[in-house]
TORKOL-4160 file (C-alpha; in steps of 0.2 Angstrom, whole numbers, padded with zeros to 4 digits, m for minus):
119
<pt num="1" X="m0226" Y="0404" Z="0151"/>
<pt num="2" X="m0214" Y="0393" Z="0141"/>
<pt num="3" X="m0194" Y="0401" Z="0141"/>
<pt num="4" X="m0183" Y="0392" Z="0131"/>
<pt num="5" X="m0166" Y="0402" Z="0133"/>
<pt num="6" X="m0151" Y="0394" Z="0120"/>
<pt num="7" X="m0132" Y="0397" Z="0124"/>
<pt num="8" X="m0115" Y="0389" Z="0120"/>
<pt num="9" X="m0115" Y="0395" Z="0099"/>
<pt num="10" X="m0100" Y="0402" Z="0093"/>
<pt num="11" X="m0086" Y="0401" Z="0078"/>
<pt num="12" X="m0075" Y="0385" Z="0076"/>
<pt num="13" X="m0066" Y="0379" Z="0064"/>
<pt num="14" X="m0070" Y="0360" Z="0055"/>
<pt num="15" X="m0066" Y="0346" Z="0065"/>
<pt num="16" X="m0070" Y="0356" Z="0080"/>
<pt num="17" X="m0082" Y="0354" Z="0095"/>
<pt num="18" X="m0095" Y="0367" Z="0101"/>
<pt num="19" X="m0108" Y="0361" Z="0118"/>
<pt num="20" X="m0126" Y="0368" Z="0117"/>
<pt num="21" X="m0136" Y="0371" Z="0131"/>
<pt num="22" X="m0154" Y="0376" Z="0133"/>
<pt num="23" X="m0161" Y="0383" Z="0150"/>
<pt num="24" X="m0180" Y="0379" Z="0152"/>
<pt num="25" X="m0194" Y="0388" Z="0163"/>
<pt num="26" X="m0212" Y="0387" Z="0164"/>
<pt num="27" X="m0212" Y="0368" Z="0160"/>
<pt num="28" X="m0213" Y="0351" Z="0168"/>
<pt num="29" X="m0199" Y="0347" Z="0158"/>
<pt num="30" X="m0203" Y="0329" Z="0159"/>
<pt num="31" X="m0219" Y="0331" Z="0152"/>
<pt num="32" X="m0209" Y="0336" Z="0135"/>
<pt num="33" X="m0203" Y="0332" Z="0122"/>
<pt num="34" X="m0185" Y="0342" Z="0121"/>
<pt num="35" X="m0176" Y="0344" Z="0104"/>
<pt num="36" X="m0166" Y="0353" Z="0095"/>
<pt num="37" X="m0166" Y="0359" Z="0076"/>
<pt num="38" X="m0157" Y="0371" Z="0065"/>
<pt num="39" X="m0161" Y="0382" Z="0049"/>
<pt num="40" X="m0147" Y="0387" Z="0037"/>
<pt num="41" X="m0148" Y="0402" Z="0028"/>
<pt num="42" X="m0160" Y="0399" Z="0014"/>
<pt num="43" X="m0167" Y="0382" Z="0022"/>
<pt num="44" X="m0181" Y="0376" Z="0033"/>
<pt num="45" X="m0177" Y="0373" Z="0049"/>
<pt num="46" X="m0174" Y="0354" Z="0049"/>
<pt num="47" X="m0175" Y="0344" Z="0065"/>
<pt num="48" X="m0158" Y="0338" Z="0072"/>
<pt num="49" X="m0160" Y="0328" Z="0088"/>
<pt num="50" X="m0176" Y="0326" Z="0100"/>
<pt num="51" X="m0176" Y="0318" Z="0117"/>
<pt num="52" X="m0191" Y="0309" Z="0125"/>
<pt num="53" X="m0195" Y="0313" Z="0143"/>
<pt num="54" X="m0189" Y="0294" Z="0145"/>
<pt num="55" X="m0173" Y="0298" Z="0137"/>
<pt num="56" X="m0173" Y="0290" Z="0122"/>
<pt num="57" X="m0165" Y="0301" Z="0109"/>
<pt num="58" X="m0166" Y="0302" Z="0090"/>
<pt num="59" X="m0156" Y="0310" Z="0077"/>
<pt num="60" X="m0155" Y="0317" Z="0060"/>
<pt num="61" X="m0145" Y="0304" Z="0049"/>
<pt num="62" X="m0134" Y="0319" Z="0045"/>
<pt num="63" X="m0126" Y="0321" Z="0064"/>
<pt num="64" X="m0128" Y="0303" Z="0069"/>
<pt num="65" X="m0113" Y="0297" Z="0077"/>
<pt num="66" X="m0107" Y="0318" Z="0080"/>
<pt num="67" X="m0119" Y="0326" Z="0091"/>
<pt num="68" X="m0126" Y="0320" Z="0106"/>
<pt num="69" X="m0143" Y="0325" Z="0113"/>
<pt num="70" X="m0145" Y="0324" Z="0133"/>
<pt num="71" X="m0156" Y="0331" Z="0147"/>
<pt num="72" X="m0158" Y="0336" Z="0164"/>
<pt num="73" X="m0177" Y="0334" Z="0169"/>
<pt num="74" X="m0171" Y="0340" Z="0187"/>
<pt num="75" X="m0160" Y="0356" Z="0181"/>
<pt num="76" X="m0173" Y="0358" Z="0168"/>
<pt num="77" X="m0159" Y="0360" Z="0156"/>
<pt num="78" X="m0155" Y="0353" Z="0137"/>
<pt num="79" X="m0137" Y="0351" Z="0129"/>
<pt num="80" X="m0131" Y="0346" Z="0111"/>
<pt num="81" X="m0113" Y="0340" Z="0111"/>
<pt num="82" X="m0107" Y="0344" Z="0093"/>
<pt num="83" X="m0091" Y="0336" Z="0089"/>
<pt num="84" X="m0082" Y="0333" Z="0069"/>
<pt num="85" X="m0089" Y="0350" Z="0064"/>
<pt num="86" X="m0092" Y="0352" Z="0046"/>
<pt num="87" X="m0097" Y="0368" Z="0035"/>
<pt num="88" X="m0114" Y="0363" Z="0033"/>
<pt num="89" X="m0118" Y="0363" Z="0050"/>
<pt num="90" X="m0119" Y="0382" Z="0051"/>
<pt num="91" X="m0132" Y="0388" Z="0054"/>
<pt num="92" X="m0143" Y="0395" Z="0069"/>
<pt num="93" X="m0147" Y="0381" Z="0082"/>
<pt num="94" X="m0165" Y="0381" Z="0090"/>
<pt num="95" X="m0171" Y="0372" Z="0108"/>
<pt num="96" X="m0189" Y="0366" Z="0104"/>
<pt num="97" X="m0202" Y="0358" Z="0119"/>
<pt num="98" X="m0215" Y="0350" Z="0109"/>
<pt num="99" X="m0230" Y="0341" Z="0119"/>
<pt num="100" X="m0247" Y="0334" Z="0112"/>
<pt num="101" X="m0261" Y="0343" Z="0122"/>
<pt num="102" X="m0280" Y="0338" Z="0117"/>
<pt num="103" X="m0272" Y="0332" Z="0102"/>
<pt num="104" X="m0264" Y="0347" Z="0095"/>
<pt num="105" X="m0246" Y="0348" Z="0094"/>
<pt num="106" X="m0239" Y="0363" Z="0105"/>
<pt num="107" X="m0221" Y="0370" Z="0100"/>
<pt num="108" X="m0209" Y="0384" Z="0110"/>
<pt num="109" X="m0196" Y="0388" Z="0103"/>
<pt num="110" X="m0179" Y="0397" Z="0110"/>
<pt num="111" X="m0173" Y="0415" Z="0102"/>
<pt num="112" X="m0157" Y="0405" Z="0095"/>
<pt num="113" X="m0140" Y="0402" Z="0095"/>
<pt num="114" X="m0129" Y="0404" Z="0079"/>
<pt num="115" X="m0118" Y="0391" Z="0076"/>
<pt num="116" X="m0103" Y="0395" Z="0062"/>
<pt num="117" X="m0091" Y="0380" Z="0057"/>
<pt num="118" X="m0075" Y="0388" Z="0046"/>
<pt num="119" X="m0068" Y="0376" Z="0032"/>
């Protein structure tokens, strides 16, 4: 069974920095696709950053050049280096695994981490 367990959320003011991390079990993590993606209040959860299990990562054009996606296929583990916080980056922060299995796209989710940037 898939455990996605999120951490590292918290309040920070604009211009600040907040590290997310995401502990993974029950997974080849390398088999994966790792990513993470965020839902304001009154939004859809909008992707922010994937990784490939090659590394290659992508990114909203919204945190391009901000955040950084990177991961640890031996420690199973998934960060999101936030830096140049703005307001409209609040908002709770999910860890995804996403794979293609007999064609269907499987998704696990995390519980969550909330994310509050102060203006």
């Amino acid at each position: 069974q898939v455990q996605l367990v999120e951490s590292g959320g918290g309040l920070v003011e604009a211009g600040g920095s907040l590290r997310l991390s995401c502990a993974a079990s029950g997974i080849t993590f390398s088999n994966y696709v790792m990513g993470w993606y965020r839902q304001a209040p009154g939004k859809e959860r909008e992707l922010v950053a994937t990784i490939s299990s090659s590394g290659t990562p992508t990114y909203a054009n919204s945190v391009k050049g901000r955040f950084t996606i990177s991961g640890n296929n031996a420690k199973n583990t998934l960060s999101l280096q936030m830096n140049s916080l703005q307001p409209e980056d609040t908002a709770v922060y999910y860890c995804n695994a996403m794979r293609y299995r007999l064609g269907t796209r499987r998704d696990s989710w995390g519980q969550g981490t909330q994310v509050t940037v102060s203006s």
